[in-house]
C-alpha positions in Angstrom: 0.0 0.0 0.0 1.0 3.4 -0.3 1.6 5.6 3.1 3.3 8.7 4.0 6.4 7.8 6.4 8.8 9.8 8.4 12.2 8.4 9.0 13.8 11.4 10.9 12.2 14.1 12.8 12.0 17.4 11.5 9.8 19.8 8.8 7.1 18.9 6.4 10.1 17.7 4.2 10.6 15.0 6.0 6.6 13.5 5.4 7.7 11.4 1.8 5.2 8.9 -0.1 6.4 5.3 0.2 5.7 1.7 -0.2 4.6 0.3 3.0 3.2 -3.1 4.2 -0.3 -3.6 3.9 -1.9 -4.5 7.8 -3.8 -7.3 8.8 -7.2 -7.0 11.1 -5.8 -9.3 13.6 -8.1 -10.4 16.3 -10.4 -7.9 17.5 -9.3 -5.4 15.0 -11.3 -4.1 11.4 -9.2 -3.4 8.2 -9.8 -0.2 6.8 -9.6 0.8 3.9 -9.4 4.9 4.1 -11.3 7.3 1.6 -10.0 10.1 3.9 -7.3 11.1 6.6 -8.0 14.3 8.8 -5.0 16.5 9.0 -4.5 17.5 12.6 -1.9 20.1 14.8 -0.6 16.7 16.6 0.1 15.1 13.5 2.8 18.4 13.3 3.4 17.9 16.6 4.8 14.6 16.5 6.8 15.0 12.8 8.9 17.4 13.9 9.7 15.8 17.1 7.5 18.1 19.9 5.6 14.9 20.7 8.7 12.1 20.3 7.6 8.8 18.3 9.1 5.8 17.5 10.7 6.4 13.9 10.0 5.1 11.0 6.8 6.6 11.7 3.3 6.5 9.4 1.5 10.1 10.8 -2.4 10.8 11.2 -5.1 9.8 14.1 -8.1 10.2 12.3 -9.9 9.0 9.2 -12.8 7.4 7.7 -13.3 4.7 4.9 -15.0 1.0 4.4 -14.8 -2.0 6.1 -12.6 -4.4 4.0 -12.0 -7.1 6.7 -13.1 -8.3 10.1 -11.0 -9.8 12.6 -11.5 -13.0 15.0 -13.7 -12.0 17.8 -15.2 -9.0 16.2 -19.0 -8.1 17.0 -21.1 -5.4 15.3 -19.1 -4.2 11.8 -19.6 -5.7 8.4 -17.5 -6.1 5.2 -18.9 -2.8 3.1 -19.8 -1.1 6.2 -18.6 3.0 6.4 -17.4 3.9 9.7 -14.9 6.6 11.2 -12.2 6.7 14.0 -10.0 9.6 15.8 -7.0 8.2 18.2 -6.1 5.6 16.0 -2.1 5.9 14.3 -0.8 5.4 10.8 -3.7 7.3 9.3 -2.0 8.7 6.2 -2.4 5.4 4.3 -4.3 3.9 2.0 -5.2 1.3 4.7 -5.3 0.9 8.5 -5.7 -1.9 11.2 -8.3 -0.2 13.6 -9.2 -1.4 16.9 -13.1 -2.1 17.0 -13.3 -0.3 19.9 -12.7 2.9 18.3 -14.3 2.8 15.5 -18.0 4.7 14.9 -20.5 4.0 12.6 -20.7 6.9 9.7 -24.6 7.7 9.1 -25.6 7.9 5.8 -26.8 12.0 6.4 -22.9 12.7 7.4 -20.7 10.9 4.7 -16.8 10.1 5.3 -15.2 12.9 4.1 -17.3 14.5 6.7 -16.8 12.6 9.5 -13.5 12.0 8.9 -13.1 16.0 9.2 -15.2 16.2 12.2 -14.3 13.6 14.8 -11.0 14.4 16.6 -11.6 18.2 16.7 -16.0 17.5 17.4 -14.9 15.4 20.2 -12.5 17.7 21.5 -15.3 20.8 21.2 -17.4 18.5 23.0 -15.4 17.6 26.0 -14.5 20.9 26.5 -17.6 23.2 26.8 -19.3 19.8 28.5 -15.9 18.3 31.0 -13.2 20.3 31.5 -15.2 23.5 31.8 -18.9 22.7 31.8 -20.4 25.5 30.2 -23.7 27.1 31.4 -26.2 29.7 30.2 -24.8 33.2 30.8 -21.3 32.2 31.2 -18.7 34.4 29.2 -16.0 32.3 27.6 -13.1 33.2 25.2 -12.1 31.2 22.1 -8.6 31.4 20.5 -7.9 30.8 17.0 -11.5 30.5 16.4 -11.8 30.0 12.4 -9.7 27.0 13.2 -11.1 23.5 13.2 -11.6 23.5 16.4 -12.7 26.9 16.7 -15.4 26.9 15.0 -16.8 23.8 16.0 -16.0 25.2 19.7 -17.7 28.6 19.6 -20.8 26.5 17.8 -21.4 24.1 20.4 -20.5 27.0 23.2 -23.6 28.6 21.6 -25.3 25.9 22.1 -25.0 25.8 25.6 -26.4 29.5 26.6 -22.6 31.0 26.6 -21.4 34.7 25.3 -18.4 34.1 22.7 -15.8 36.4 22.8 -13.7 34.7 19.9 -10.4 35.6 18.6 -8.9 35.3 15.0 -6.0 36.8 13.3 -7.0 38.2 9.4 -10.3 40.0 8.2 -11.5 36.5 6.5 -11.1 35.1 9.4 -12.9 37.1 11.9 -15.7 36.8 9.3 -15.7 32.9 10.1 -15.7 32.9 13.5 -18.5 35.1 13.3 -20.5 32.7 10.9 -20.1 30.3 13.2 -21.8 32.2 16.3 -19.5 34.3 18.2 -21.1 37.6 19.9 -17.6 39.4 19.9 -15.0 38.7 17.3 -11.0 40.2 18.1 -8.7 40.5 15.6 -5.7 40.1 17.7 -3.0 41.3 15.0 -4.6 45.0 15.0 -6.5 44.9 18.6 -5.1 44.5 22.1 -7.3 41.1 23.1 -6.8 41.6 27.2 -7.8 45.2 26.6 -10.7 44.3 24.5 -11.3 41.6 26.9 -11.9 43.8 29.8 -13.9 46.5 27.5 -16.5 44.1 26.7 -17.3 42.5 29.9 -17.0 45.7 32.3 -13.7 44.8 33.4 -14.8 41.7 34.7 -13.1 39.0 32.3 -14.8 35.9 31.3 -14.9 32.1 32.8 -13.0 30.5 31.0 -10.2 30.7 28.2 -10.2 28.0 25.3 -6.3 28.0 24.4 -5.1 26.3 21.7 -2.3 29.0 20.7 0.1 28.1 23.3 3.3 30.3 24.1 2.3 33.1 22.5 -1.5 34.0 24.0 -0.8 32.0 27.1 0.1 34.6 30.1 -1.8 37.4 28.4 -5.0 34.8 28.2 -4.7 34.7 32.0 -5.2 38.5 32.4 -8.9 37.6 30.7 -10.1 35.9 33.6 -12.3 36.7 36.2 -11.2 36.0 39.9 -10.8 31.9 40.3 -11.7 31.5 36.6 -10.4 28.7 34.2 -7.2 28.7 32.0 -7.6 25.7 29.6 -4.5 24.9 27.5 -4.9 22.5 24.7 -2.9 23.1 22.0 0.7 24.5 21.3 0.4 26.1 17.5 2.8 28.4 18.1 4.7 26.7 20.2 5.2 25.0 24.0 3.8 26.6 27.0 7.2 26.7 29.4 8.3 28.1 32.5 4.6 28.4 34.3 4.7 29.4 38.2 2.3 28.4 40.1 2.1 31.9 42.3 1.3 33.8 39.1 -2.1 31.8 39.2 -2.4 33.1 42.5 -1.7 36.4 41.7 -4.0 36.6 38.8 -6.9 35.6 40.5 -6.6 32.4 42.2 -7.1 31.1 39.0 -7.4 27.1 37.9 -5.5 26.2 34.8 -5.6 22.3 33.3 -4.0 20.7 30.2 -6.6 18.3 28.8 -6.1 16.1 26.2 -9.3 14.5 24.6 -7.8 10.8 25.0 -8.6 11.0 28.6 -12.5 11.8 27.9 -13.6 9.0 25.7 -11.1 6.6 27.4 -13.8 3.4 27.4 -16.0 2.8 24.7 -19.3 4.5 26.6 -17.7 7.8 26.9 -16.4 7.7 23.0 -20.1 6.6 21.9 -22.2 9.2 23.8 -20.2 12.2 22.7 -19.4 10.9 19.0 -22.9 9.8 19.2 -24.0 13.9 19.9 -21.5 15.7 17.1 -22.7 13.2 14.5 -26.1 13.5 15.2 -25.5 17.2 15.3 -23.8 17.3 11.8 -26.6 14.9 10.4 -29.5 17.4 11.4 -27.6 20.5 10.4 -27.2 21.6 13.7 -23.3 21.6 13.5 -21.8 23.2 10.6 -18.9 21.3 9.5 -16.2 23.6 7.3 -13.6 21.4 5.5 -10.9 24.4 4.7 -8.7 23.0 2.6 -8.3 19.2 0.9 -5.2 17.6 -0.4 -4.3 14.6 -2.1 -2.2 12.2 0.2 1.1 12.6 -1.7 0.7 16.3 -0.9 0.7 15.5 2.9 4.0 17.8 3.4 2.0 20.8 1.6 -1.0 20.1 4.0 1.4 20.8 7.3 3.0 23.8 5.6 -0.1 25.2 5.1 -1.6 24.2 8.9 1.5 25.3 10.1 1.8 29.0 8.7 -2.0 29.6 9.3 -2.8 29.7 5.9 -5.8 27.5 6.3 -9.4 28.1 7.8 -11.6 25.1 9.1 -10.3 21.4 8.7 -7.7 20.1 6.2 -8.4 16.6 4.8 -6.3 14.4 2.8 -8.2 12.4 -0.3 -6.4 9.0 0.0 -6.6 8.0 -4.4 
């Protein structure tokens, strides 16, 4: 099969199109064969060595495509069948050997290229306006890097809940996105100071919670958003690793709470990954949850698809088409 291998850690250069072994189901695993691979900030993450793996190395955590075998002990998926995963490796292939305990069924309303787009960032909107920082009617919460993937998916399902968006973004386009998707108050932090716009629209009093998926370069100033013993939630590092983080400065912010989730821990058994996949599909299937697929490559092109996520030239999820 072809796959998209990294031998050595380092830029997008390094992601090269190669023959690799086909997998096997195995017992209690489904062969897959992919239609589509979502393109994701980890899979960066762990090519150029931030998150350390064991090399060679085939990237990607997330796709969708047709059941081609079933292995021994194996309940509930047929040969033909669509379905969809997120936290499963060697995604950018033309085949993977998924456990069947990850998998999810793709309804007919969604498609693959759709739910492959929608699962690993879905899941992670999910858990955090519902787990790590339950969101409630009223509440006042601000979104970083919100025409992202996550973004948008994050200030739509905020929404949902009863929550004011205050929503950052860094061009005109996309300000106009994050707005689209439902925020009350869009910053465009290249032109506006965000703390001071921050504290402008909410009386000085800062909101409940910051969504942080920037990293090093929103992080402190994110923490002068907050309202006394509000919640700093770090989950991403696009422009780089949070370092360095005293735990007095919490203190002397606010008494504030800050966590570093990461969405493997919330759908860790196979009833917490059904209920919330469960919800975003059946959200995306009704129209309820807008799904924006930014940018789609063809899985040779897997090195342009990072340079592009990487220098913020994208809006919404990137896919790779696996031909």
């Amino acid at each position: 099969m072809k796959a998209i291998e990294l031998a050595q850690h380092g830029g997008p250069e390094v992601l090269v199109l190669r023959d690799a072994e086909k997998p096997q189901a195995a017992a209690g695993r489904v062969l897959v064969k992919l239609v589509v691979a979502g393109v994701n900030y980890i899979d960066t993450y762990q090519r150029s060595g931030l998150y350390p793996v064991k090399l060679p190395f085939i990237p990607g955590q997330e796709g969708a495509g047709v059941v081609e075998e079933v292995g021994e002990g194996v309940r509930g998926f047929r040969v033909g069948e669509q379905v969809a995963y997120t936290g499963v490796p060697f995604s950018y292939a033309e085949y993977v050997s998924a456990p069947a305990d990850r998998l999810i069924k793709v309804p007919k309303k969604v498609g693959l290229e759709t739910a492959a787009a929608v699962l690993l960032q879905g899941l992670t909107a999910h858990y955090l306006v519902n787990s790590t920082y339950p969101l409630k009617r009223g509440d006042l919460c601000l979104v970083h890097a919100a025409a992202g993937g996550v973004g948008q998916l994050l200030v739509q399902l905020a929404k949902r809940k009863g929550a004011s968006v205050i929503a950052t973004a860094s061009t005109r386009e996309k300000t106009e996105l994050a707005r689209r998707a439902g925020a009350d108050h869009v910053i465009r932090y290249s032109d506006e100071d965000f703390v001071a716009e921050v504290r402008r629209l909410t009386g000085g009093r800062g909101v409940e919670v910051v969504y942080d998926s920037v990293g090093k370069a929103t992080f402190e100033k994110s923490l002068d958003c907050l309202k006394p013993r509000g919640m700093m939630v770090s989950f991403g590092n696009s422009s780089g690793k949070v370092e360095g983080i005293e735990p007095v400065l919490l203190m002397r912010k606010g008494s504030l709470f800050l966590t570093r989730p990461t969405l493997d821990h919330y759908i860790s058994d196979r009833a917490s990954l059904e209920e919330r996949a469960g919800e975003i599909l059946r959200l995306v299937a009704s129209g309820k949850l807008k799904v924006m697929i930014g940018a789609r490559f063809r899985l040779g092109d897997a090195a342009q698809a990072h340079r592009d996520l990487e220098g913020r030239k994208t809006t919404g999820k990137v896919v790779l088409s696996i031909d």
